[in-house]
N, C-alpha and C positions, 0 to 999 in steps of 0.2 A: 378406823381409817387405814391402817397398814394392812389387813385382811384387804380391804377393797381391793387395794391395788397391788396387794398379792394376784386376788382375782384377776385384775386385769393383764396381771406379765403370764399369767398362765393362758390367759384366752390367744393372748397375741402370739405367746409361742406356739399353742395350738395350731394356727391359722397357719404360721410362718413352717409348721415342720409338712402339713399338708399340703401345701404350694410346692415343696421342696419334694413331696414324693409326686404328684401330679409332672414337675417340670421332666422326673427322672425317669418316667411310665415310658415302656415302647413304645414307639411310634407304629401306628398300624401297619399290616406289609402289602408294599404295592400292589394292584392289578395287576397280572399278566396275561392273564387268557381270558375268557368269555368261559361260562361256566352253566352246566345243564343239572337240575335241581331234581331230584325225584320226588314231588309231592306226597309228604306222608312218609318217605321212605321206604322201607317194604312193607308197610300196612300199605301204601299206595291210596286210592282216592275211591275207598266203597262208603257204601254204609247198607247199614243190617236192617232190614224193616221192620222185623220181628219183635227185637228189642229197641228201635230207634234209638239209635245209636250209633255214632259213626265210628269209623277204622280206628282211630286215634284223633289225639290233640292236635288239632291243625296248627293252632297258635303256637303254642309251643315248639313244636316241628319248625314253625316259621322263625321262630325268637335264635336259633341255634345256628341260621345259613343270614349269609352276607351274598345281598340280589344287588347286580349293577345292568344298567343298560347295554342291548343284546346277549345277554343269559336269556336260556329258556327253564320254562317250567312243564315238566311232562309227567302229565297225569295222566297214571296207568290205573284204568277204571274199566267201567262196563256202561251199555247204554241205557243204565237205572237211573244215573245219575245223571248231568249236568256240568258244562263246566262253562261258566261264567264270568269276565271281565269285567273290571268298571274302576270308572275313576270319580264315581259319582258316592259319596258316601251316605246320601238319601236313600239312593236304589242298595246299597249293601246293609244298609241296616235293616230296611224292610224287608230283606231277603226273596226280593221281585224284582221284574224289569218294567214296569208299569208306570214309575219316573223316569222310565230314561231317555236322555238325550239322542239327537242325532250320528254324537260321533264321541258320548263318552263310556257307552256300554256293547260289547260286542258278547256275543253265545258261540262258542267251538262244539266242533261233534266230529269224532271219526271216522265216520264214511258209513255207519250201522243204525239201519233204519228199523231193528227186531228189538226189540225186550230181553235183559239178559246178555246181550255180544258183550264180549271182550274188545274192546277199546284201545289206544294208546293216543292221546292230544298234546301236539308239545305248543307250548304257548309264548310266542316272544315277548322281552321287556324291551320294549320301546318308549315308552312313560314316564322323566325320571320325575320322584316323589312318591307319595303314597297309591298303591294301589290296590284292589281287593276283589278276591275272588271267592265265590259261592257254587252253591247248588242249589237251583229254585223245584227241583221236582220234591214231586206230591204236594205240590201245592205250597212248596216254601218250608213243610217242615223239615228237610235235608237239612238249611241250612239253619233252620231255629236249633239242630238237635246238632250243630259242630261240624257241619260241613260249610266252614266258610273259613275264611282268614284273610288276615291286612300284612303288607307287606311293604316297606319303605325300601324303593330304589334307587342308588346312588350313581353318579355319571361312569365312574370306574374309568373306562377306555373307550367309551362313547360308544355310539353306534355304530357296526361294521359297514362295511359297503352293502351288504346285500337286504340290509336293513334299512339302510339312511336315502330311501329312496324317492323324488318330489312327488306330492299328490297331485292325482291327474287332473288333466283342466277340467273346467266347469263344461256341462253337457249345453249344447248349443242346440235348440231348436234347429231343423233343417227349413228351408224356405219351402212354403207352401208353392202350389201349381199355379196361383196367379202371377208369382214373383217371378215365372220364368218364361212368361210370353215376351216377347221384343215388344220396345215401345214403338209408337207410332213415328216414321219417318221417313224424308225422298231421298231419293236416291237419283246424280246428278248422272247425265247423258255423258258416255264415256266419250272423250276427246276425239279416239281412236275412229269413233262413227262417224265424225263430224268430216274428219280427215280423208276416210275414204268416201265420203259421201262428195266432197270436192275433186277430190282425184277422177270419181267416175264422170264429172260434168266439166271437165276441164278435156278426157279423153273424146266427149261426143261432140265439144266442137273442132276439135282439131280432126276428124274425122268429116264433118262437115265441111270444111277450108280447103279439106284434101280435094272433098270430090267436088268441088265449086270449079279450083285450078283443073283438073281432068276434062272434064264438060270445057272448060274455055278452049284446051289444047286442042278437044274434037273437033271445034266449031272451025280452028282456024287452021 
């Protein structure tokens, strides 16, 4: 019985000297800037076809940098490879874009439409929570052989301005060419006409009266 609850003052001290190093742990240190990630770091973002085998451990590369919203990631590659978005974890496990969504997978490219270019893609985090990026060329095996990684994004200092920008409106149909005939309608007699149409018969008789009184003066 005194063994037991030996055991138990030791569990409890356990617990209670753990709490006391957790309470005493730094606190992590603030955001202050936005921050640009070199993927891979100077292995950068190849891989070898030869031996399939990519540059390095993505993941682990990844496990080492703290990603907050508006940081970029810039992956210094070549147009062998691929560089691939998604917040869709079906499409990054199958290392395809074949499930994906409308608006949760997007594909970057540098502007290099040859085999072989040297590249440079910087990629903003706009997403906060989990994100993940691949390579689907050759058919996916890039990323089956280590060209992929997940990445969890924290709010940090939010989005900048040049980021946090609203999405455009919805595309509106333009109106077809029957929509912009006039509809059918009258159109009332301007006053203006009627007006001078009285002033003109009002001047021909007083031009008749004239020459009535003329003719009487002759006669007499």
């Amino acid at each position: 019985m005194a063994m037991a609850n030996l055991a138990v003052i030791i569990a409890l001290l356990s617990l209670i000297t753990a709490a006391a190093a957790a309470s005493n742990a730094p606190a992590p240190a603030p955001v202050t800037a936005y921050t640009n990630h070199t993927v891979g770091g100077a292995a950068g973002w190849f891989f070898n076809s030869t031996t399939n085998t990519s540059a390095t451990n993505f993941t682990t590369w990844a496990a080492t940098q703290k990603f907050n919203l508006g940081d970029y990631l810039i992956f210094n590659a070549n147009s062998n490879a691929t560089v691939i978005q998604t917040y869709n974890d079906a499409v990054y496990l199958n290392c395809t874009m074949d499930e994906a969504g409308d608006n949760d997978t997007f594909q970057y490219n540098g502007g290099q439409d040859q085999f072989g270019q040297a590249l440079t893609v910087a990629v903003p985090l706009t997403f906060e929570g989990p994100n993940y990026f691949f390579s689907d060329a050759e058919d996916g095996v890039q990323c089956q052989q280590g060209m992929a990684f997940e990445i969890q994004v924290q709010h940090g200092l939010g989005l900048p301005p040049s980021l946090n920008q609203p999405p455009p409106p919805p595309y509106i149909e333009p109106p077809g060419p029957d929509s912009l005939q006039s509809p059918p309608g009258t159109f009332p007699q301007s006053p203006a006409n009627n007006a001078g149409f009285r002033g003109g018969a009002n001047l021909r008789g007083a031009l008749c009266i004239g020459s009535i009184l003329v003719l009487f003066l002759c006669v007499f």
